[in-house]
C-alpha positions in Angstrom: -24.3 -90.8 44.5 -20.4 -89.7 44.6 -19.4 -86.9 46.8 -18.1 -85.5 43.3 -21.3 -85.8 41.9 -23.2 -84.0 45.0 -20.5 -81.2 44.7 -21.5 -80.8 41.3 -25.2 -80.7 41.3 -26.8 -77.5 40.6 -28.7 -76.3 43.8 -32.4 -75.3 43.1 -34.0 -71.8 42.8 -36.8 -70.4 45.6 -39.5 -68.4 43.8 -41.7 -66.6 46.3 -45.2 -65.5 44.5 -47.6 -63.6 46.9 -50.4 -60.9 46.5 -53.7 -59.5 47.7 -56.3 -62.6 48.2 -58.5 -63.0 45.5 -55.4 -61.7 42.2 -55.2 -65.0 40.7 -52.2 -66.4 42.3 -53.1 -69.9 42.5 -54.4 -70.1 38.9 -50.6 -68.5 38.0 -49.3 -71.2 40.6 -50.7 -74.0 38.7 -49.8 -72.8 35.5 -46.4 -72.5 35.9 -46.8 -75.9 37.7 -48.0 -77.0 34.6 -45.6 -75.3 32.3 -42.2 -75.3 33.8 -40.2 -78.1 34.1 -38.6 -80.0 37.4 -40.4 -76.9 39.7 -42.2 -78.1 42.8 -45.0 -76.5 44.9 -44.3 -76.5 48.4 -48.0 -77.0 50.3 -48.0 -74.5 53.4 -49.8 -75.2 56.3 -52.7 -73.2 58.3 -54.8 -72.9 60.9 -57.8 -71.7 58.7 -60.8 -74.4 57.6 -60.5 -76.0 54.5 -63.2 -74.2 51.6 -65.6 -76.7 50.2 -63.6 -78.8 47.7 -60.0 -77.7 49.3 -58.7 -81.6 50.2 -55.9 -81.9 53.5 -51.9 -81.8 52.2 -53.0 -80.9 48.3 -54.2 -76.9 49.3 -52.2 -76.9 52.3 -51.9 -79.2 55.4 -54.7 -77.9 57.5 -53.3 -77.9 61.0 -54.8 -76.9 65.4 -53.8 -74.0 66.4 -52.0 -75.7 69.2 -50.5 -77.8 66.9 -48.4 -74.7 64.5 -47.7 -73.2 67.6 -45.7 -76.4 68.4 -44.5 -75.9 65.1 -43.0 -72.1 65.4 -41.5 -73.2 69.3 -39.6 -75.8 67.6 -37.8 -73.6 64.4 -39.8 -75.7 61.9 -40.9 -72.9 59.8 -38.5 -71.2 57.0 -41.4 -68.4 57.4 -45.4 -68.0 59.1 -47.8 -65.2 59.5 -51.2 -64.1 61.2 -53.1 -63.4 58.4 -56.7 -63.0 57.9 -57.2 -64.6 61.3 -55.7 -67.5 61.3 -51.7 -69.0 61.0 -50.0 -69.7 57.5 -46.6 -71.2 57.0 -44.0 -73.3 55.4 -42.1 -75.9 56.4 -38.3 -75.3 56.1 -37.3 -79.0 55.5 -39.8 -79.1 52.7 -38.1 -76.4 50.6 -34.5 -77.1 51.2 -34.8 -80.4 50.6 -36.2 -80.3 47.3 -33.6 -77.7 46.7 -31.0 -79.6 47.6 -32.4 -82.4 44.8 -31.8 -79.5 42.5 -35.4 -78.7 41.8 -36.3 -75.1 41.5 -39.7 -74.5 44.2 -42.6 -72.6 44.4 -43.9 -71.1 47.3 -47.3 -69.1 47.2 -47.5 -67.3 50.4 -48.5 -63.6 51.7 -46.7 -60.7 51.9 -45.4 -60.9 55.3 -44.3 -64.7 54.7 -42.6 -63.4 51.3 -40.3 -60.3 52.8 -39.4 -63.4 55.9 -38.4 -65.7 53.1 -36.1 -62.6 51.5 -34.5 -62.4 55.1 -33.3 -65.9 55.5 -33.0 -66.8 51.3 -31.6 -63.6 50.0 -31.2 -65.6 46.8 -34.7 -66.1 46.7 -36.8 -64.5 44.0 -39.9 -62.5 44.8 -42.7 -61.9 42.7 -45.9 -59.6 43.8 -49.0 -60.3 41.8 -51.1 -57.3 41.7 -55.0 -56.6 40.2 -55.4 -54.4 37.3 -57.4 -52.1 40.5 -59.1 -52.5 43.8 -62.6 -52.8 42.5 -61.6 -55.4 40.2 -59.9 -57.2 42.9 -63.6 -56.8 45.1 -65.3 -58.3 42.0 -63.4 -61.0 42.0 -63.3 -61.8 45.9 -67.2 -61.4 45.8 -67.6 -63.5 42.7 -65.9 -66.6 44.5 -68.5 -66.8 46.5 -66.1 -68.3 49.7 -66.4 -65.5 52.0 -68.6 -63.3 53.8 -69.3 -59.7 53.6 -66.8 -58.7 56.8 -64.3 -61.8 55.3 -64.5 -59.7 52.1 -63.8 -56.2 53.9 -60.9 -57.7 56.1 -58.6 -59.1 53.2 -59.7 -55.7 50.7 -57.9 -53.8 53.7 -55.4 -56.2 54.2 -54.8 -55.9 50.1 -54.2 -52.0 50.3 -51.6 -52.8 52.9 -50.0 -55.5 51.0 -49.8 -53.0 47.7 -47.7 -51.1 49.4 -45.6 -53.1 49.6 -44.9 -54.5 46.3 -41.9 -52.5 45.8 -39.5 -54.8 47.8 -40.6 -57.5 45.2 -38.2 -58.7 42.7 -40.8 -58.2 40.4 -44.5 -57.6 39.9 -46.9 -59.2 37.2 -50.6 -57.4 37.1 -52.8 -59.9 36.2 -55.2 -58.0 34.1 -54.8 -60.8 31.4 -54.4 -64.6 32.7 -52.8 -65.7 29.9 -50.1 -62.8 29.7 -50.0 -62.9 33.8 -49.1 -66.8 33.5 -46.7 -66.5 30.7 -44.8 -63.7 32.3 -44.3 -65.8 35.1 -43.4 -68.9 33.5 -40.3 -66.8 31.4 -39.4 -65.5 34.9 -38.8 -68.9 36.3 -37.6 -70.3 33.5 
């Protein structure tokens, strides 16, 4: 490749999607995975256990402890949080360099991880995911069947939190209807 031609490459778009635990944001994720052309998902790491079927570097790179603290000492992450426990983040080389490629990205992270994001990327576009209510978003954390009762209790407090923060967003989708909730955020991105 010519310098001219790296000069004159567009530079991708960051897209930032985060919400309460249990909206729908991964089934959004995939869709617009599915739907929008030359976007890539960048796969954040944590120190959680993988769920039954979740599979290392496709959900997220599961990671020690000791080894994502390693991690934040050396500057590696663009952004990371305590959430629900355990350590979330993502890699900084992983989004720039697909940006860099001119590929738009994807990240699907929490609140905290989004607003850090905003910080360093002020181009970077943020979009909340909200439920239709909180009882609707308890139905659906119970009906997944991947948590227990005081899991449940921690991330529907940890949801009223994040709600209030959905005004620093970009913009917010309420996923009352999948199939509205995925193709709002596909014309977003696109």
């Amino acid at each position: 490749m010519t310098d001219s031609t790296k000069r004159n490459r567009k530079k991708g778009r960051l897209f930032v999607l985060s919400g309460p635990s249990g909206v729908g944001k991964g089934t959004l994720r995939q869709h617009a995975l599915n739907n929008v052309p030359n976007l890539k998902y960048s796969i954040s790491c944590t120190t959680r256990k993988p769920r039954d079927g979740e599979t290392d570097g496709v959900e997220y790179r599961f990671i020690s402890h000791g080894k994502f603290k390693e991690d934040i000492a050396g500057n590696l992450f663009l952004e990371y949080a305590h959430v629900h426990e355990d350590f979330y983040g993502t890699l900084k080389a992983d989004v720039v360099n697909e940006l860099e490629k001119g590929n738009d990205v994807l990240l699907e992270i929490d609140v905290q991880g989004a607003l850090q994001v905003k910080q360093k990327m002020p181009d970077a576009v943020l979009i909340f995911v909200a439920p239709p209510g909180i009882e609707e978003l308890k139905r659906r954390l119970t009906g997944r069947h991947t948590e227990n009762d005081k899991s449940i209790n921690v991330r529907l407090n940890n949801a009223l939190k994040e709600l209030e923060l959905k005004d620093k967003y970009d913009y917010v989708i309420v996923n009352d209807d999948l199939d509205s909730a995925c193709e709002e955020l596909r014309k977003l991105i696109l």
